[in-house]
PDB file of N, CA, C and O in Angstrom:
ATOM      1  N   UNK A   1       0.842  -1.189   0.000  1.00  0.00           N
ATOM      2  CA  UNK A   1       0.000   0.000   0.000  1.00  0.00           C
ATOM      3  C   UNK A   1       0.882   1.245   0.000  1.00  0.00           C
ATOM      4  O   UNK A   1       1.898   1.140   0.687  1.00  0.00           O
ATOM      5  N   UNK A   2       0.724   2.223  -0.537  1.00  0.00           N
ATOM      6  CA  UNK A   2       1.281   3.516  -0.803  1.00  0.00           C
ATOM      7  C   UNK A   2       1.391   4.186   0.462  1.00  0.00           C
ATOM      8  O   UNK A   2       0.355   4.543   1.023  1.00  0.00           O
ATOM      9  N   UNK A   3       2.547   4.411   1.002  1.00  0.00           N
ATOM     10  CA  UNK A   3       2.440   5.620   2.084  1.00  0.00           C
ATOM     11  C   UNK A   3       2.445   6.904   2.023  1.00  0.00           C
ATOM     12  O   UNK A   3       1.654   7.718   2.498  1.00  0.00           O
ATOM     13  N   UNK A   4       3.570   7.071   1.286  1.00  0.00           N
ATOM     14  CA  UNK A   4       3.605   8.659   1.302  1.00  0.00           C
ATOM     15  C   UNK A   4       2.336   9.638   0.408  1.00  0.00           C
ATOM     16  O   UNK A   4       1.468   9.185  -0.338  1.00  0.00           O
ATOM     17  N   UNK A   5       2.555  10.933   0.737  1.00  0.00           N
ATOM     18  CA  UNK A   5       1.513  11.691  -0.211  1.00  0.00           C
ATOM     19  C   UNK A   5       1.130  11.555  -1.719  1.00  0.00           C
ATOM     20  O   UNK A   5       0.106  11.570  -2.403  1.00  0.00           O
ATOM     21  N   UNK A   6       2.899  11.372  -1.936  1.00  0.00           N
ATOM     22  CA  UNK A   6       3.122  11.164  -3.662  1.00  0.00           C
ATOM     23  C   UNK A   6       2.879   9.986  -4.058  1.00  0.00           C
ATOM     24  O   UNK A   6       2.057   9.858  -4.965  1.00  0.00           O
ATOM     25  N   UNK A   7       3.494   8.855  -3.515  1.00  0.00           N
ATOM     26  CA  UNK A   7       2.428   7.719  -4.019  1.00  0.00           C
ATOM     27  C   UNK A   7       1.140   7.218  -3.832  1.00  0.00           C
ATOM     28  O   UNK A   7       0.851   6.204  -4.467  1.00  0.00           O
ATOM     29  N   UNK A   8       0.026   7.879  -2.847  1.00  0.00           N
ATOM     30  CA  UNK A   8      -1.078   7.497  -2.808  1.00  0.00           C
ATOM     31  C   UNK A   8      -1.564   8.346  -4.184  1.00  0.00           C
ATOM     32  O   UNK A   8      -2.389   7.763  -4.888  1.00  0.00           O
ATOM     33  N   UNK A   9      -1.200   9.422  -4.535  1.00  0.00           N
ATOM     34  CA  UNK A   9      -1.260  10.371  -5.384  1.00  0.00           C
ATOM     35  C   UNK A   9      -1.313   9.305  -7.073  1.00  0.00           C
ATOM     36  O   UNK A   9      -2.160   9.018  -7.919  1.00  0.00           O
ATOM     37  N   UNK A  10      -0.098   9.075  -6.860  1.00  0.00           N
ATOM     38  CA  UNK A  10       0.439   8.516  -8.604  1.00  0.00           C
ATOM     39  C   UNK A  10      -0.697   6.787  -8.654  1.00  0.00           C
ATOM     40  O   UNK A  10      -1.162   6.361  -9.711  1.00  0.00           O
ATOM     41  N   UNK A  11      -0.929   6.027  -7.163  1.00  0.00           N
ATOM     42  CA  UNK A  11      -1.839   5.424  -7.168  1.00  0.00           C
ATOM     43  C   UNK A  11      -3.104   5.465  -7.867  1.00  0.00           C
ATOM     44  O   UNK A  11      -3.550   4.688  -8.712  1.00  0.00           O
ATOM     45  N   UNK A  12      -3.759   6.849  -7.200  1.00  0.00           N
ATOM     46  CA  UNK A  12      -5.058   7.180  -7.663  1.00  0.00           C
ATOM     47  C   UNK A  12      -5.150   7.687  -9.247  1.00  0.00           C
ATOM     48  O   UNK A  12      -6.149   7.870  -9.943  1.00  0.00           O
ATOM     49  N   UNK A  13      -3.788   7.841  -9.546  1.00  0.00           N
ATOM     50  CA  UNK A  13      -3.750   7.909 -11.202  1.00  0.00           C
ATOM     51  C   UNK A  13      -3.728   7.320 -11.667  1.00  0.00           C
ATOM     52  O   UNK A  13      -4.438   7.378 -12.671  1.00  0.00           O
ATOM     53  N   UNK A  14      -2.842   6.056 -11.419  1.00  0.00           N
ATOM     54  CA  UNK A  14      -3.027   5.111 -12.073  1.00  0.00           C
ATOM     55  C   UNK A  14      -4.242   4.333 -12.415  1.00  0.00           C
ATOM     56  O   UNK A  14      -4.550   3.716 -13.435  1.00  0.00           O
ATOM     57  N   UNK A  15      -4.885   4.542 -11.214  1.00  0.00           N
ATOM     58  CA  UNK A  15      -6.141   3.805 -11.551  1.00  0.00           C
ATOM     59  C   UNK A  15      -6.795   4.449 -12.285  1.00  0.00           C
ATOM     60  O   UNK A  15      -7.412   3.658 -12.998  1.00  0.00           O
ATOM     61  N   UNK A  16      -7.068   5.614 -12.578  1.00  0.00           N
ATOM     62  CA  UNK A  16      -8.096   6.844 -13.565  1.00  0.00           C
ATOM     63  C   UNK A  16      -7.353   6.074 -14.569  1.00  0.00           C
ATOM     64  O   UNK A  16      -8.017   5.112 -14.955  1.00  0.00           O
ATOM     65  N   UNK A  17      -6.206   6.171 -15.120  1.00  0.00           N
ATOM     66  CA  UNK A  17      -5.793   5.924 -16.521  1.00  0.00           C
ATOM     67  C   UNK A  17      -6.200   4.597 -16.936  1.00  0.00           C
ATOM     68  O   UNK A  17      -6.765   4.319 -17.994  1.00  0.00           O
ATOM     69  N   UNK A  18      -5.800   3.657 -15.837  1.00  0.00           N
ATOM     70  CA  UNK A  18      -6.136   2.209 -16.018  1.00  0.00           C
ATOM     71  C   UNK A  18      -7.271   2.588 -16.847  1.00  0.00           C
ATOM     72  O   UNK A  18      -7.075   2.627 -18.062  1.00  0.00           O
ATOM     73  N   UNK A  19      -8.660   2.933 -16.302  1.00  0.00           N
ATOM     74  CA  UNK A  19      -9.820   2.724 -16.661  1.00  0.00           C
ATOM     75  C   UNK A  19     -10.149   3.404 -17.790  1.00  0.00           C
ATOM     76  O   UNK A  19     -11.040   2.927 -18.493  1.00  0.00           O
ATOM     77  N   UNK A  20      -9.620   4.415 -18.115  1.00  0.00           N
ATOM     78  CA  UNK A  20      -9.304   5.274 -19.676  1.00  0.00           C
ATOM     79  C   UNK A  20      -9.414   4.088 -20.799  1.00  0.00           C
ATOM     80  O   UNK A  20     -10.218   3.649 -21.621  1.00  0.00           O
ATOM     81  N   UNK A  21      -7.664   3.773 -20.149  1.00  0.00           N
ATOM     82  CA  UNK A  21      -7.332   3.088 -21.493  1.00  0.00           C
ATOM     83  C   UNK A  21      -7.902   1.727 -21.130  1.00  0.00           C
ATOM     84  O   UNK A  21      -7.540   0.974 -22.034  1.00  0.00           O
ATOM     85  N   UNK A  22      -8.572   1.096 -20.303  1.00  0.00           N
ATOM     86  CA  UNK A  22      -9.515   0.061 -20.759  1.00  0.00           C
ATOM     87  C   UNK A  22     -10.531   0.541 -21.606  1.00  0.00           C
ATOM     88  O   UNK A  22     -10.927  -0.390 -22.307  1.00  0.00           O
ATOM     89  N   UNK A  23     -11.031   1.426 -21.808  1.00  0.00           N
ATOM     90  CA  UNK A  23     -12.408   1.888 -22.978  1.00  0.00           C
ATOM     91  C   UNK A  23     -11.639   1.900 -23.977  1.00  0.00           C
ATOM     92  O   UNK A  23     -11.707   1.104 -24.914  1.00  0.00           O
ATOM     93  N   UNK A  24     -10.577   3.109 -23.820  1.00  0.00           N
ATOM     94  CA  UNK A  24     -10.339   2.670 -25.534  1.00  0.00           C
ATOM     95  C   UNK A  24      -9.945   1.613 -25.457  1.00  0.00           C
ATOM     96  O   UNK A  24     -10.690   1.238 -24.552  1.00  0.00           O
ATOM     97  N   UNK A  25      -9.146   0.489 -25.751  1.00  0.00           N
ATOM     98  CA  UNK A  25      -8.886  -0.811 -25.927  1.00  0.00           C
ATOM     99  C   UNK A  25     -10.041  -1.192 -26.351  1.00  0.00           C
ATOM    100  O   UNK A  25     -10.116  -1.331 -27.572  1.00  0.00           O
ATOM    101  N   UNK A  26     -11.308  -1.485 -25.523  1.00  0.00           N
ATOM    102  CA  UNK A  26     -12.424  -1.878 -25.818  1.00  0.00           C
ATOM    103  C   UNK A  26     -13.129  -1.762 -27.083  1.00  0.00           C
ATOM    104  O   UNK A  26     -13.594  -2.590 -27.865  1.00  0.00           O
ATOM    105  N   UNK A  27     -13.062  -0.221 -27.051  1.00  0.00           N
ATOM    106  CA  UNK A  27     -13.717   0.704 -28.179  1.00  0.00           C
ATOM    107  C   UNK A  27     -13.336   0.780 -29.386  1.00  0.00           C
ATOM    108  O   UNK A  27     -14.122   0.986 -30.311  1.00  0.00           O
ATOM    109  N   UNK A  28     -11.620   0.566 -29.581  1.00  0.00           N
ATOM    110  CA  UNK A  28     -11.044  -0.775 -30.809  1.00  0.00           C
ATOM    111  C   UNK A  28     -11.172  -1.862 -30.791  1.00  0.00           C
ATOM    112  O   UNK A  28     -10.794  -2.293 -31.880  1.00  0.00           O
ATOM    113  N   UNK A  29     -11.520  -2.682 -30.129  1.00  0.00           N
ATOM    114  CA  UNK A  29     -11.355  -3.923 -30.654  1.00  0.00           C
ATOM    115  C   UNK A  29     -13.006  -4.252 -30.892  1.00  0.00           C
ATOM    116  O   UNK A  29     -13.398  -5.255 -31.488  1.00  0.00           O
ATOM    117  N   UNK A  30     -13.855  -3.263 -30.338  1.00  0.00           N
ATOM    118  CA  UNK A  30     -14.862  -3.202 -31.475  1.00  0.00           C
ATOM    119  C   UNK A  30     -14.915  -3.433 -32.729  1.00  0.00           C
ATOM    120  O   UNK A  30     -15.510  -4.327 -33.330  1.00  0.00           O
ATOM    121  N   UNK A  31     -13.884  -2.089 -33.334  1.00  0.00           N
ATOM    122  CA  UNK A  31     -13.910  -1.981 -34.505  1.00  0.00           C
ATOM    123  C   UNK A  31     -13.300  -3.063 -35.792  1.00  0.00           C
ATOM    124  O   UNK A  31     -13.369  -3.138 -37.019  1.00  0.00           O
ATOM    125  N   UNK A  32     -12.668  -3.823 -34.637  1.00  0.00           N
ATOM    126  CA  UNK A  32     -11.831  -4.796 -35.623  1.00  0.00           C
ATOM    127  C   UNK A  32     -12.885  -5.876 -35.603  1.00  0.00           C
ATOM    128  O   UNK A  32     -13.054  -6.608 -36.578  1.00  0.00           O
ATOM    129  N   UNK A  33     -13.627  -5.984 -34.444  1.00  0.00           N
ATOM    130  CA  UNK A  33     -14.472  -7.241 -34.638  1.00  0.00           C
ATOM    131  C   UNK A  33     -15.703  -6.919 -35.476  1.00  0.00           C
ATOM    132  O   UNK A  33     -16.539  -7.766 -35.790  1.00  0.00           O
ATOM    133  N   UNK A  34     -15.754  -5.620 -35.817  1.00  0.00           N
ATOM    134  CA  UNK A  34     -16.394  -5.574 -37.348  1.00  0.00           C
ATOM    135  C   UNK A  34     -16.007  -5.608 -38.820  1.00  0.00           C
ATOM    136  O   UNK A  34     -16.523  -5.435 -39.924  1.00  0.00           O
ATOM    137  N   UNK A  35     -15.154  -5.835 -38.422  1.00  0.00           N
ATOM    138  CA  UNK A  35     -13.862  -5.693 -39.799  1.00  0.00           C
ATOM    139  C   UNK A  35     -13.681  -7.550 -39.920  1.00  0.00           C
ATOM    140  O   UNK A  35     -13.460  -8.196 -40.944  1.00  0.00           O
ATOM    141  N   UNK A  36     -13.879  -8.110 -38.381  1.00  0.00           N
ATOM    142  CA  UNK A  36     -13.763  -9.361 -38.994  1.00  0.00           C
ATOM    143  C   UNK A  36     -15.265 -10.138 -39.407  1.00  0.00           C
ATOM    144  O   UNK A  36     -15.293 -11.059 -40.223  1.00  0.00           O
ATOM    145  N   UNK A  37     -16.124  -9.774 -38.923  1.00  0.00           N
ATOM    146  CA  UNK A  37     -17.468  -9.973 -38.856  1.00  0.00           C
ATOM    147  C   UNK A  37     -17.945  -9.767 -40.575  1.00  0.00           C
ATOM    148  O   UNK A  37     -18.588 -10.658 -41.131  1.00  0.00           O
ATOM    149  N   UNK A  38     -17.516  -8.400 -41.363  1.00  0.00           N
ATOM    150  CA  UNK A  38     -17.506  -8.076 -42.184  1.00  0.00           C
ATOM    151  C   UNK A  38     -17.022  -9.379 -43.129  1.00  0.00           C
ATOM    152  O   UNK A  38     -17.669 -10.090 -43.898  1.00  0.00           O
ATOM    153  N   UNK A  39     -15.596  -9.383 -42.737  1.00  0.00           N
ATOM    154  CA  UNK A  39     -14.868 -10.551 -43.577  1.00  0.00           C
ATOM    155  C   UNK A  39     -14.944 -12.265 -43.448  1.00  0.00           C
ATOM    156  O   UNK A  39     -14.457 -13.274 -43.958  1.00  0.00           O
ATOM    157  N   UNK A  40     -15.875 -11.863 -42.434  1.00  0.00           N
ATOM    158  CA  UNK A  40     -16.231 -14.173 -42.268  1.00  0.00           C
ATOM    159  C   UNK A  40     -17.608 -13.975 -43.406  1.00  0.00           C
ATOM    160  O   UNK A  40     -18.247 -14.944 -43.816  1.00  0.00           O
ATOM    161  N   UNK A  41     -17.884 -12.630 -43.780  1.00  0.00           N
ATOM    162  CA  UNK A  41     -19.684 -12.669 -44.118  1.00  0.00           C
ATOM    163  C   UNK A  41     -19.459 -12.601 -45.392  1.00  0.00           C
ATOM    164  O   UNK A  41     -20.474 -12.351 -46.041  1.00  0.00           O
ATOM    165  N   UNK A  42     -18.131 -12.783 -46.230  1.00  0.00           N
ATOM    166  CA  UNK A  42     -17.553 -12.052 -47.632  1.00  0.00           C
ATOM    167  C   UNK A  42     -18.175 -11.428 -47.837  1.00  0.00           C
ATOM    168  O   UNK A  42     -18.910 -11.993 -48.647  1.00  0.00           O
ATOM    169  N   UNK A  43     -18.554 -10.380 -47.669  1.00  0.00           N
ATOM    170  CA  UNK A  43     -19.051  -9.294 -48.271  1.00  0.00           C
ATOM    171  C   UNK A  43     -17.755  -8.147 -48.412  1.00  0.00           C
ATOM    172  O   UNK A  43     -17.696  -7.536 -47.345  1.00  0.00           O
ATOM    173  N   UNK A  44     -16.841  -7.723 -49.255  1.00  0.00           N
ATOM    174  CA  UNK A  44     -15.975  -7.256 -49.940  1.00  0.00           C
ATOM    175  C   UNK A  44     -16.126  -5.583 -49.613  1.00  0.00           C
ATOM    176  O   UNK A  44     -15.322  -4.919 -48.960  1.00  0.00           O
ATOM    177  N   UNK A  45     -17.357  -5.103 -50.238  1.00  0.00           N
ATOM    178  CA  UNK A  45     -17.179  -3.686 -49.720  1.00  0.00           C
ATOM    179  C   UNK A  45     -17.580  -3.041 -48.529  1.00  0.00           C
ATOM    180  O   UNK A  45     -17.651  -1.848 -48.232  1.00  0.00           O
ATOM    181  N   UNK A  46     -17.874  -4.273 -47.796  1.00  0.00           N
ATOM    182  CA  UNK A  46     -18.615  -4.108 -46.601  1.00  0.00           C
ATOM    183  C   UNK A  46     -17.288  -4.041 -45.414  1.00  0.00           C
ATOM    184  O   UNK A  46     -17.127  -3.221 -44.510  1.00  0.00           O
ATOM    185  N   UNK A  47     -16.641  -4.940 -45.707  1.00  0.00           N
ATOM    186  CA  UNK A  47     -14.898  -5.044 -45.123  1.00  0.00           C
ATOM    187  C   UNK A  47     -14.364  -4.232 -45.303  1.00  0.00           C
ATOM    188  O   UNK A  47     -13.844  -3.663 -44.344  1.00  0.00           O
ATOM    189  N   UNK A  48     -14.196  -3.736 -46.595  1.00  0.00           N
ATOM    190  CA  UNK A  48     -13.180  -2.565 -46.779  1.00  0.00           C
ATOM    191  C   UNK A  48     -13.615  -1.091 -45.938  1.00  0.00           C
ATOM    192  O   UNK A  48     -12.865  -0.294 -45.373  1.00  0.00           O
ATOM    193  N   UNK A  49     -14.871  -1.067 -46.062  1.00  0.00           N
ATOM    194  CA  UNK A  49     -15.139  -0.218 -45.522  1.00  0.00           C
ATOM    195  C   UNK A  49     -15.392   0.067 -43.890  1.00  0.00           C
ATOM    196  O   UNK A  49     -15.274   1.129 -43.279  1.00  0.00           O
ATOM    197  N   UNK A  50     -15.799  -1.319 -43.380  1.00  0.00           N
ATOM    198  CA  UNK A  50     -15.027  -1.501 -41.789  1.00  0.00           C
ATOM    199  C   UNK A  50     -13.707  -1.109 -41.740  1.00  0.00           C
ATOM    200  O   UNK A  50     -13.477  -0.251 -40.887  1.00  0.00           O
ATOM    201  N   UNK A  51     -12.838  -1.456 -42.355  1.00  0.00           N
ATOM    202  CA  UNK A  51     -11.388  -1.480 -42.046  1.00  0.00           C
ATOM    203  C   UNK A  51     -11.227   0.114 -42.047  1.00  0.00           C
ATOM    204  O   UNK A  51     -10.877   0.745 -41.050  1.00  0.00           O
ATOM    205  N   UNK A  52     -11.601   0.835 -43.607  1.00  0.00           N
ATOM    206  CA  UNK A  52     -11.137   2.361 -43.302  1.00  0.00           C
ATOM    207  C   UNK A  52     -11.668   2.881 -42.282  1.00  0.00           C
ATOM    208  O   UNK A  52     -11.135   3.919 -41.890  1.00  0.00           O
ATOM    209  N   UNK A  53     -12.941   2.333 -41.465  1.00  0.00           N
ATOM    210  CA  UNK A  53     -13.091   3.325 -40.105  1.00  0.00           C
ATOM    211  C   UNK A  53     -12.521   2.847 -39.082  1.00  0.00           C
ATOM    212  O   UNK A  53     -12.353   3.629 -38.146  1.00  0.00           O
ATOM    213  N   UNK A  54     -12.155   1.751 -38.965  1.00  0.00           N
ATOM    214  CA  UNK A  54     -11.012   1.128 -38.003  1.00  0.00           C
ATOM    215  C   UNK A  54      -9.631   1.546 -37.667  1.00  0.00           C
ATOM    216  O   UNK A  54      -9.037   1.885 -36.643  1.00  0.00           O
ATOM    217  N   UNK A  55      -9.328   1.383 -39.006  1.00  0.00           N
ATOM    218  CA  UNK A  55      -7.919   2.425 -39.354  1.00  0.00           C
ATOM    219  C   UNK A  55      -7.530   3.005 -38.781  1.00  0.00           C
ATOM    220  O   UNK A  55      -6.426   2.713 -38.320  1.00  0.00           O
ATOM    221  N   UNK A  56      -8.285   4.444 -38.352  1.00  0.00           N
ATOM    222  CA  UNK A  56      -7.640   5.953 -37.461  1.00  0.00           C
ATOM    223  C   UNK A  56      -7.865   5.291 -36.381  1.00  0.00           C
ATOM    224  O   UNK A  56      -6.798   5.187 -35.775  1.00  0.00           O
ATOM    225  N   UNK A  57      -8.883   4.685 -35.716  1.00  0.00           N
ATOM    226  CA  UNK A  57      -9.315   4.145 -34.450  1.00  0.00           C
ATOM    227  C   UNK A  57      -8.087   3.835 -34.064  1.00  0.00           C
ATOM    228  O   UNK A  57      -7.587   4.350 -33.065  1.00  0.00           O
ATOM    229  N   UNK A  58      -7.390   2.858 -34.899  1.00  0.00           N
ATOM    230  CA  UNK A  58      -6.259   2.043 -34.290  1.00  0.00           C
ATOM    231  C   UNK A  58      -5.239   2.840 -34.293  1.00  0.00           C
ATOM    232  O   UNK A  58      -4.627   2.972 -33.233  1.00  0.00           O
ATOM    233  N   UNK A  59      -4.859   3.472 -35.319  1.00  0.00           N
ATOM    234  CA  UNK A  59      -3.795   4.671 -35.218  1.00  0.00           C
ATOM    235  C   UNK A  59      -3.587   5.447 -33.902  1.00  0.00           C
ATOM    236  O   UNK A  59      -2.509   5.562 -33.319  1.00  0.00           O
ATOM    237  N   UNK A  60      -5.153   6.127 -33.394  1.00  0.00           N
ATOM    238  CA  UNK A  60      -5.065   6.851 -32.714  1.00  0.00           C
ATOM    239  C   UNK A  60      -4.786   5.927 -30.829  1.00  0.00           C
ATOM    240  O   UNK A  60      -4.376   6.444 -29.789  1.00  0.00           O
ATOM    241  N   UNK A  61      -5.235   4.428 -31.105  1.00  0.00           N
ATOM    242  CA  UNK A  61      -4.708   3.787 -29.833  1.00  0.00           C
ATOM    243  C   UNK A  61      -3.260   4.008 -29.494  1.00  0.00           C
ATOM    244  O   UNK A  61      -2.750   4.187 -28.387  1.00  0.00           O
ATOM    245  N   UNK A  62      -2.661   3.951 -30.784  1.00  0.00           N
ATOM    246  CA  UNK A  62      -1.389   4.125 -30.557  1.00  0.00           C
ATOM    247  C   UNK A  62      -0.730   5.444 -30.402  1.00  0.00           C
ATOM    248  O   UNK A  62       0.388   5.573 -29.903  1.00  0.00           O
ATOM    249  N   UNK A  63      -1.545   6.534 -30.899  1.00  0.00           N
ATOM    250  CA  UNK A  63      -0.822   7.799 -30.484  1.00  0.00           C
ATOM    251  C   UNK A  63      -0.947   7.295 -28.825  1.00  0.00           C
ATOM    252  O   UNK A  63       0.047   7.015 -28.154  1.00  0.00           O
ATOM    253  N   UNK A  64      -1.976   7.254 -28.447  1.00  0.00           N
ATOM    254  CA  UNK A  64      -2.340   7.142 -27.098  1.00  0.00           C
ATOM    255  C   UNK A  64      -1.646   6.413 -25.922  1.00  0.00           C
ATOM    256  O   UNK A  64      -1.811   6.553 -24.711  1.00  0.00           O
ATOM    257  N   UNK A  65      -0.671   5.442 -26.747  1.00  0.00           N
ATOM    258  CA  UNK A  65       0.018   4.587 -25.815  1.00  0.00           C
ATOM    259  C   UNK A  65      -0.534   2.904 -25.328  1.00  0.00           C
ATOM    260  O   UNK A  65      -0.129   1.999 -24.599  1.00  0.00           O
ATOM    261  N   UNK A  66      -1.848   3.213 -26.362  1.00  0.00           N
ATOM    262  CA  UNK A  66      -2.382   1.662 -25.840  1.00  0.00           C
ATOM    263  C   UNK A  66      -2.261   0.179 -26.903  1.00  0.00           C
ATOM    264  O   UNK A  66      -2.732  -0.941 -26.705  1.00  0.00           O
ATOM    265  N   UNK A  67      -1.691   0.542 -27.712  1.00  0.00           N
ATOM    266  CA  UNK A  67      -1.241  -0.516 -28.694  1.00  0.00           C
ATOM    267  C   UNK A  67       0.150   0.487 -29.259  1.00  0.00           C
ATOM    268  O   UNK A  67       0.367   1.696 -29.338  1.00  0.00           O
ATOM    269  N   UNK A  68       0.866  -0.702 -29.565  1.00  0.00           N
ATOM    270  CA  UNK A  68       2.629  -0.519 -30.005  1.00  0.00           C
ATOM    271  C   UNK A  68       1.967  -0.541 -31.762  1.00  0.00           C
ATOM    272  O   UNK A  68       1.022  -1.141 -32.275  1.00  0.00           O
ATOM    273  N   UNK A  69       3.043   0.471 -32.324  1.00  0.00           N
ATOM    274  CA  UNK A  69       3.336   0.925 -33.622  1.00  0.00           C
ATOM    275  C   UNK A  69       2.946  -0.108 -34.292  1.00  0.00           C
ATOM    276  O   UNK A  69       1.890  -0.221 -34.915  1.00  0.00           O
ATOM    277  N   UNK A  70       4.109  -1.170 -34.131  1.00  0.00           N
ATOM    278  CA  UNK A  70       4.267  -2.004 -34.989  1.00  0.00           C
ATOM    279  C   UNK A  70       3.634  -3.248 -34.603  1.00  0.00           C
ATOM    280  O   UNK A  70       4.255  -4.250 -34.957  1.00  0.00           O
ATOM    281  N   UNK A  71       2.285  -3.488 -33.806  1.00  0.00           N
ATOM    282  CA  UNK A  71       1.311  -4.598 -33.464  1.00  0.00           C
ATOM    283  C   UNK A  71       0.367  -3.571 -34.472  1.00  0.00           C
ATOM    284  O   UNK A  71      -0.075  -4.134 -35.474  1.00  0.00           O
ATOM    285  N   UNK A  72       0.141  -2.633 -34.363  1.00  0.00           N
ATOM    286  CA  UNK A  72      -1.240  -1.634 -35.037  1.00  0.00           C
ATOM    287  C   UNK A  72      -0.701  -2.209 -36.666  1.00  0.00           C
ATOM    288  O   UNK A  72      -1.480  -2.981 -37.225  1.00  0.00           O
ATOM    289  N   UNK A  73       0.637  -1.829 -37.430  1.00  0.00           N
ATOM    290  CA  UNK A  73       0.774  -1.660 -38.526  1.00  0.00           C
ATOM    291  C   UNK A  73       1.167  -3.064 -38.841  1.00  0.00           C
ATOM    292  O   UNK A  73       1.587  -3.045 -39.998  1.00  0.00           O
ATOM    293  N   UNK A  74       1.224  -4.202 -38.386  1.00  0.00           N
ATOM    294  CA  UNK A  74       0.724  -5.968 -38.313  1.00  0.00           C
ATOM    295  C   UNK A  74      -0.764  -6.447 -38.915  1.00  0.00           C
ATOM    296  O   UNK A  74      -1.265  -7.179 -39.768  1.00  0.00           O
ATOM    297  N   UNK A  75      -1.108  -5.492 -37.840  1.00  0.00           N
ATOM    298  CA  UNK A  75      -2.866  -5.772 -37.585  1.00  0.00           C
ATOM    299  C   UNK A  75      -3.408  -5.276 -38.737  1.00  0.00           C
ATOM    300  O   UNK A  75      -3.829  -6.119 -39.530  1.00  0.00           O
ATOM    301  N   UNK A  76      -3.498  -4.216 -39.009  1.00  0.00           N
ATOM    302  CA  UNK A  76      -3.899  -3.208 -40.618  1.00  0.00           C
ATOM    303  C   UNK A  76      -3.263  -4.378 -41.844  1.00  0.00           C
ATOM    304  O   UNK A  76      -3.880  -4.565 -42.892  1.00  0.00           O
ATOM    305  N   UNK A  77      -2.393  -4.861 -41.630  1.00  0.00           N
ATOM    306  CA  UNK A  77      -1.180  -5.147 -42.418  1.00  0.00           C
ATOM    307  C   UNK A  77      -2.476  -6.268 -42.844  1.00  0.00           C
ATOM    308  O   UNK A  77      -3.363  -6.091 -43.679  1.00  0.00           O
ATOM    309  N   UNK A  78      -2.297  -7.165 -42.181  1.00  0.00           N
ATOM    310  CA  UNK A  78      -2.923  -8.561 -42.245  1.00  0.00           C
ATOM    311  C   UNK A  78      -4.682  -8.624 -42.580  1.00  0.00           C
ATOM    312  O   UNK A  78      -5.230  -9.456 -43.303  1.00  0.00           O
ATOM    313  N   UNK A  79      -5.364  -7.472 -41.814  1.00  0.00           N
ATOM    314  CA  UNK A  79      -6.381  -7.579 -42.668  1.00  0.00           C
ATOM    315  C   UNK A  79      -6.643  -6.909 -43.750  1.00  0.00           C
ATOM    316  O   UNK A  79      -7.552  -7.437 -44.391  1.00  0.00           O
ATOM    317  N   UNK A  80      -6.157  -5.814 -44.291  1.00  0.00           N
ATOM    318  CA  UNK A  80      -6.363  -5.653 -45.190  1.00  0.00           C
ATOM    319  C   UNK A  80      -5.756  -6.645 -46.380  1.00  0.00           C
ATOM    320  O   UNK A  80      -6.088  -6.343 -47.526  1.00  0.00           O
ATOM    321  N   UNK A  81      -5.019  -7.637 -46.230  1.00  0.00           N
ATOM    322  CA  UNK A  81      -4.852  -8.887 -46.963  1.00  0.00           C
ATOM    323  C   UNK A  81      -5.675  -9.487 -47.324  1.00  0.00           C
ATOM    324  O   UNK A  81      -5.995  -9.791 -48.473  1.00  0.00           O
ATOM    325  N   UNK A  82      -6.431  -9.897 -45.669  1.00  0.00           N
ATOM    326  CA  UNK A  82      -7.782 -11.037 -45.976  1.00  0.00           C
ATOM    327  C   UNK A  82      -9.130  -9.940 -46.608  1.00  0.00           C
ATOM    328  O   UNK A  82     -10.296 -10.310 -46.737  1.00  0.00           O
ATOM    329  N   UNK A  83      -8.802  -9.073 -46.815  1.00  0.00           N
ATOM    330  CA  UNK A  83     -10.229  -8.274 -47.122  1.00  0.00           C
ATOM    331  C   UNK A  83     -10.048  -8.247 -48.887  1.00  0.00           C
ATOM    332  O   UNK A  83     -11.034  -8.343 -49.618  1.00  0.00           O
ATOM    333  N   UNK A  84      -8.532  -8.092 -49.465  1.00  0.00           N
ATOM    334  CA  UNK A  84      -8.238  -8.048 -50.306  1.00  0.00           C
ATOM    335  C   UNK A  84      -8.327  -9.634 -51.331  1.00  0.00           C
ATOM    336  O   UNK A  84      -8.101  -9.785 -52.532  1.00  0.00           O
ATOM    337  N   UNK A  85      -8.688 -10.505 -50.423  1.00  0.00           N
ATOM    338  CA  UNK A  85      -8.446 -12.053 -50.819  1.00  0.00           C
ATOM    339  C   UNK A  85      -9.930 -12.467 -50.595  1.00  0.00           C
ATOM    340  O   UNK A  85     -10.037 -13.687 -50.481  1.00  0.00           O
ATOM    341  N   UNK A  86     -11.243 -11.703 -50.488  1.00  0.00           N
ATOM    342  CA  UNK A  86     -12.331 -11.827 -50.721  1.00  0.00           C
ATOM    343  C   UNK A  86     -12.344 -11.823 -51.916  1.00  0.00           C
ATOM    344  O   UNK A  86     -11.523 -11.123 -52.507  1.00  0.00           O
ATOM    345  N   UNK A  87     -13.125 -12.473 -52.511  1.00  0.00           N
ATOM    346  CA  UNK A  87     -13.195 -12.659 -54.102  1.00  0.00           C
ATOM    347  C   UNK A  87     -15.012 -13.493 -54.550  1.00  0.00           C
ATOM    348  O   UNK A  87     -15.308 -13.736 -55.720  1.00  0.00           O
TER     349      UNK A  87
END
């Protein structure tokens, strides 16, 4: 347990942020589970067009600190493959 002033302090922040960045997390992986939902249903422009609103979503997790660069530009990477391999 935190004693001093400053760590009960950086405590109670942590927990505010915790709970931040649990929504967003959440609030992307929404978006991808429409992007995959889209792509189990082949429907082609229906995917693509999940994915471009997904896109910034995920971008912006990562300005944010809640997904790494290069897991976001994996993730984009790979579905826009399988969206592209609808046929």
């Amino acid at each position: 347990m935190a004693n001093t002033p400053q760590a009960k302090k950086r405590a109670r922040q942590n927990e505010r942020r915790a709970a931040v960045n649990k929504a967003r997390r959440t609030n992307i992986r929404t978006f991808l589970r429409r992007v995959e939902e889209a792509i189990a249903s082949g429907d082609q422009t229906a995917a693509a067009e999940a994915l471009k609103v997904a896109q910034p979503k995920l971008m912006r997790g990562v300005t944010k600190g809640i997904f790494h660069k290069n897991t976001v530009a994996r993730k984009v990477s790979r579905l826009n493959a399988r969206v592209k391999a609808i046929a």
